[in-house]
C-alpha positions as CSV (number, residue, x, y, z in Angstrom):
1,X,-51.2,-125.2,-91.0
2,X,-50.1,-123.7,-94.2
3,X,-54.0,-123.7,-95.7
4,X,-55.0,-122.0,-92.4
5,X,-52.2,-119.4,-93.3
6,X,-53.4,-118.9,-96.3
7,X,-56.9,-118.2,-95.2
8,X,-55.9,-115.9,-93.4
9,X,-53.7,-114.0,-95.9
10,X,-56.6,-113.7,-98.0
11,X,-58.9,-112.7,-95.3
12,X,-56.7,-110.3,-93.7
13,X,-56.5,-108.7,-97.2
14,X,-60.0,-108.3,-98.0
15,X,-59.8,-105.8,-95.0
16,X,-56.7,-104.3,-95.8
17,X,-54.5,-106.2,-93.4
18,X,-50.9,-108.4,-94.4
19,X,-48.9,-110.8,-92.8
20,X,-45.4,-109.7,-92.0
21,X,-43.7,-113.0,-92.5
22,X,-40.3,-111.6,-90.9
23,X,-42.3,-111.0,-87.6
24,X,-44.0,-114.0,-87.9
25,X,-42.9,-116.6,-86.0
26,X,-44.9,-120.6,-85.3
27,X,-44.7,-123.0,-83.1
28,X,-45.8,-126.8,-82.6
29,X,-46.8,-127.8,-79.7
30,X,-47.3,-131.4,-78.7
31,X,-45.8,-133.5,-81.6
32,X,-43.2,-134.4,-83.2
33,X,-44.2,-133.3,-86.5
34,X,-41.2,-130.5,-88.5
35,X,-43.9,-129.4,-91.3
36,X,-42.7,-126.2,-92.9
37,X,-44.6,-123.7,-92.6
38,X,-44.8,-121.0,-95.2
39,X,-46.9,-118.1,-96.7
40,X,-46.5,-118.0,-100.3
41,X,-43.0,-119.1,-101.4
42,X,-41.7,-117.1,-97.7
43,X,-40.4,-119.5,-95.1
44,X,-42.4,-118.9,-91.1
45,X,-39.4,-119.5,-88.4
46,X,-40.5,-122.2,-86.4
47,X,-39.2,-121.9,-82.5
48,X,-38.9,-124.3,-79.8
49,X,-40.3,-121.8,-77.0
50,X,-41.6,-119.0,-76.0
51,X,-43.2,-116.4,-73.3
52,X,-46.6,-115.5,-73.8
53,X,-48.2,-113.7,-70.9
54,X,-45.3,-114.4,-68.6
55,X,-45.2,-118.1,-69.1
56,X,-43.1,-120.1,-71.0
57,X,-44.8,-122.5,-74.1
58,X,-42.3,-125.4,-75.2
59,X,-42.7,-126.7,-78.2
60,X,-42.9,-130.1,-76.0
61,X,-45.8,-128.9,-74.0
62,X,-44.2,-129.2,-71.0
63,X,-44.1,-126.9,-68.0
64,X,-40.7,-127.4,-66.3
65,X,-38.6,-124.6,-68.0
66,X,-41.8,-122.4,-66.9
67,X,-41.8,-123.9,-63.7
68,X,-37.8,-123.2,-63.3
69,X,-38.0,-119.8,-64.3
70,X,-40.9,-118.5,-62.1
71,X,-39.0,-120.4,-59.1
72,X,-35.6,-118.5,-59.5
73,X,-37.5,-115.4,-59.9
74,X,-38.8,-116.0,-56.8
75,X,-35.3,-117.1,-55.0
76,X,-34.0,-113.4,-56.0
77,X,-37.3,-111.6,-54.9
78,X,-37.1,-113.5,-51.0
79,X,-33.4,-112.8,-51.0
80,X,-33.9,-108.9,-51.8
81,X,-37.0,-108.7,-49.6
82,X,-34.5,-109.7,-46.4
C-alpha cells in the first residue's frame, strides 16, 4: 500500500496535483493485517468504517452495521409517513 501511495504522489505531481495527508484517511478491508500506512515520513489515519455513497464499508467487510442503519432509517420514515 505504501509503494502504491507513493506512485501516486509522484504521479499526482508530475501534473501538479498533492496529497493532503491530513484529509487522507485508509482503510483495510477484509484482513487482519495493521500495516502503517504512510506518505513520506507523515502517518495515513487508518479507520474501521465508513459511508461511501450511503453505505457503510467496515473494515471487516461485513454488511450488518449497513444493514442496521438503513433498517432504523426506515422504522422513522413508516412511523412519520402515518
Amino acid at each position: 500500500m505504501n509503494e502504491l501511495l507513493q506512485v501516486l504522489r509522484v504521479q499526482g505531481a508530475r501534473i501538479g496535483l498533492k496529497i493532503n495527508v491530513k484529509k487522507t484517511k485508509s482503510i483495510r478491508v477484509g484482513t487482519s493485517e495493521d500495516e502503517k500506512v504512510t506518505l513520506g515520513n507523515e502517518k495515513i489515519d487508518q479507520m474501521e468504517s465508513f459511508t461511501y455513497l450511503r453505505s457503510i464499508i467496515s473494515k471487516d467487510s461485513g454488511s450488518s452495521e449497513d444493514i442496521k442503519t438503513r433498517i432504523a432509517k426506515l422504522k422513522v420514515f413508516f412511523h412519520s409517513y402515518k
